[in-house]
C-alpha positions as CSV (number, residue, x, y, z in Angstrom):
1,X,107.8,118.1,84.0
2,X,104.0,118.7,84.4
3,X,102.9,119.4,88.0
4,X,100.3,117.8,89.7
5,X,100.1,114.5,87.3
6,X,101.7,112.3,89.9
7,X,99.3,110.7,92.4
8,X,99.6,111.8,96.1
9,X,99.3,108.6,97.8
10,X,102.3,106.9,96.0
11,X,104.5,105.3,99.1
12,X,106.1,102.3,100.4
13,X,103.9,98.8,100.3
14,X,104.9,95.6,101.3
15,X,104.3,92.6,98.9
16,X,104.3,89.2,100.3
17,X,103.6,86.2,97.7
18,X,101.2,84.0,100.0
19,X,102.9,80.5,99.0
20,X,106.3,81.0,100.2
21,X,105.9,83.8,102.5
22,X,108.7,86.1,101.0
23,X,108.3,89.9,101.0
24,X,109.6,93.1,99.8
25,X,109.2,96.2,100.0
26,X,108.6,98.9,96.6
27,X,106.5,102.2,96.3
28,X,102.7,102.0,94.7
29,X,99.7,103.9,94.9
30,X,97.6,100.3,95.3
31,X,94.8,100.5,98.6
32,X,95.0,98.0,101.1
33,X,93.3,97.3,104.4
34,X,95.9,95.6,105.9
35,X,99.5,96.6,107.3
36,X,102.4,94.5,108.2
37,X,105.0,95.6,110.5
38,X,108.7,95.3,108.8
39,X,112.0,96.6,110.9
40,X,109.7,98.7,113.5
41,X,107.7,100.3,110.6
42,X,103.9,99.9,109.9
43,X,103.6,99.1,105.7
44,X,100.4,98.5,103.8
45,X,100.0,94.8,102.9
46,X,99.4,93.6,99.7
47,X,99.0,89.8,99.2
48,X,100.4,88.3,95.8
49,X,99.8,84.9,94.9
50,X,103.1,84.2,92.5
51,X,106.2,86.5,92.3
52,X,109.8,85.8,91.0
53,X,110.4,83.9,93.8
54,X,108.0,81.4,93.5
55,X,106.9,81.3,89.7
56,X,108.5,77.9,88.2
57,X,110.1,80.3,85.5
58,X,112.5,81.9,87.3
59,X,113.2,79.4,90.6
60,X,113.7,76.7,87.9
61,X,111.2,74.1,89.7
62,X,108.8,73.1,87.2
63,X,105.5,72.1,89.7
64,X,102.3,70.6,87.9
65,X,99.6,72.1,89.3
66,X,96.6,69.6,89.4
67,X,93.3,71.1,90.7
68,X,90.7,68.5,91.0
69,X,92.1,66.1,88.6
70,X,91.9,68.4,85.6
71,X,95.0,66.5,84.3
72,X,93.2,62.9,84.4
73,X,90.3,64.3,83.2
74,X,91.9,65.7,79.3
75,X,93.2,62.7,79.1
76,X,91.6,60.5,79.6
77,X,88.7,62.3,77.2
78,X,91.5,63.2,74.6
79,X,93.4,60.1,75.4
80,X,97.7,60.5,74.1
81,X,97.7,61.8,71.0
82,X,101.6,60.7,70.5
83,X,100.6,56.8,70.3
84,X,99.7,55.7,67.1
């Protein structure tokens, strides 16, 4: 292998997806200005807004998602296209 093509600061990270407060722990080389503190050790935190534990793909839960009435608002300017 070549030598010196590897980044230097590639270490442990904690993840933690924000809606369900789950976490885990895998090496990167991403910056963070936070640090959590996980079994006595001090991590860099790195927020995540959806991961396999909370995306509707992989839990199974199918969640519709409505900011602000986005929804509503198609249809009633589309209206349902299925009625005829």
């Amino acid at each position: 292998m070549k030598k010196d093509i590897h980044p230097s600061n590639y270490r442990p990270v904690v993840f933690k997806d924000m809606s369900n407060d789950e976490i885990f722990i895998s090496r990167s080389t991403a910056n963070s200005r936070e640090t959590i503190e996980v079994d006595g050790e001090t991590y860099p935190l790195i927020k995540l807004e959806i991961t396999n534990k909370s995306h509707p793909f992989y839990t199974g839960k199918q969640t519709l998602v409505d900011t602000a009435g986005r929804v509503d608002k198609f249809r009633n300017r589309y209206g349902d296209r299925n009625k005829k």
